[in-house]
N, C-alpha and C positions, 0 to 999 in steps of 0.2 A: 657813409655806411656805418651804422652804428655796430658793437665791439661782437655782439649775438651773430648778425650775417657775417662780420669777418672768421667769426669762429665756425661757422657752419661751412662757408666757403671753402676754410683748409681742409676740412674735415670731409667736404665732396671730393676736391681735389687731391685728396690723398686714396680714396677709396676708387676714384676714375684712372688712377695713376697701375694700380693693382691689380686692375680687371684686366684678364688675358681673356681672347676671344675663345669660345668651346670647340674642341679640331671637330673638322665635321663627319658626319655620323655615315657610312656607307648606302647608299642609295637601297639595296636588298632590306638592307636593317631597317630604315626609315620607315618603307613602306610597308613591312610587318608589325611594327612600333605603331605605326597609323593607325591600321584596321582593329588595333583591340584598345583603341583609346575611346574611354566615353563622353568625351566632350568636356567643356565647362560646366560647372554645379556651383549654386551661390549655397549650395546646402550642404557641401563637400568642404568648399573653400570657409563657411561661418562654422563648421565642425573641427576644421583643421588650425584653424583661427584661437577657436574658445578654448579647445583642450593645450594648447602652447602657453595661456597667457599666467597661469601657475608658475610656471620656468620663471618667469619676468616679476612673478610677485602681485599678481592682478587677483582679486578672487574673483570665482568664476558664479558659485551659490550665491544662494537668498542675501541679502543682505543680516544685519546682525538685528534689526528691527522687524525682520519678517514681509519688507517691500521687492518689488521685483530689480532683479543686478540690472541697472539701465546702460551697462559696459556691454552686457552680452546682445543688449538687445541692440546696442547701436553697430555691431562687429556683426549682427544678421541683418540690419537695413543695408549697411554700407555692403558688405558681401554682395546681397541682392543687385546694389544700384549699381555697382563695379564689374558684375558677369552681363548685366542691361547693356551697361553701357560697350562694352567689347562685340556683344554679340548684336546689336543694334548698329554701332555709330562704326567702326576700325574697319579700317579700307587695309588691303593686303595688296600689295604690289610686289611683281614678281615680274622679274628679267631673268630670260633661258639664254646662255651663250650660244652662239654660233657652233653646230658641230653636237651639242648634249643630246641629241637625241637620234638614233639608229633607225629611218624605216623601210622596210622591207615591201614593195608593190608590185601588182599584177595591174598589168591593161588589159582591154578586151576592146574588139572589131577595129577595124580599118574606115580612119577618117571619124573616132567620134568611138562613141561606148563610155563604158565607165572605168574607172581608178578605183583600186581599192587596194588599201595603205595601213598597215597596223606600224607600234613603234615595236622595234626590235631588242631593245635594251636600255636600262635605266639612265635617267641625265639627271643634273644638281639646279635646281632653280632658286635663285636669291631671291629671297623675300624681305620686305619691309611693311611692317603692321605702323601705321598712322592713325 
């Protein structure tokens, strides 16, 4: 392992060491939090991208010869091909524990008829995006 990955390794390792998990967010909240989100944008994320890269020292303008910044323009390819790749390829996996979810049902007739079932109250489903 040459002296770059050892140093990149402590430097993961110390940052994985420091991450607490986010406590989680009330079922009611979530699901109000859901409804007014607009989804992913490679046009949001290359906006939010170009105006940060000032902080860091990047210019973001024309070049000083008057050719086009080929920074901003790879920060809107790569945006584009990173919202593709999410909303194309990421499988979402989700286990509901036993008990999370309240439903409340009617039967109808003797020997047969229908069921009908709504849920009664919010449950917590774990997700894993792959």
């Amino acid at each position: 392992m040459s002296w770059i990955e050892t140093i990149s390794q402590g430097i993961k390792s110390a940052f994985n060491m420091t991450r607490v998990p986010a406590p989680p967010i009330p079922p009611i909240l979530l699901l109000c939090e859901i409804m007014n989100r607009p989804g992913l944008s490679a046009m949001s994320l290359t906006t939010a991208v170009i105006s940060r890269l000032p902080e860091i020292g990047i210019e973001t303008g024309v070049n000083p010869d008057g050719s086009a910044n080929m920074v901003t323009q790879f920060v809107k390819v790569f945006s584009e091909e990173l919202v593709k790749e999410i909303k194309n390829n990421a499988v979402v996996n989700c286990a509901m524990p036993p008990g999370a979810l309240n439903i409340a049902g009617t039967a109808v007739g003797v020997g047969g008829g229908a069921v009908t079932a709504s849920n009664t109250g919010f449950g917590e489903i774990m997700g894993l995006v792959r």
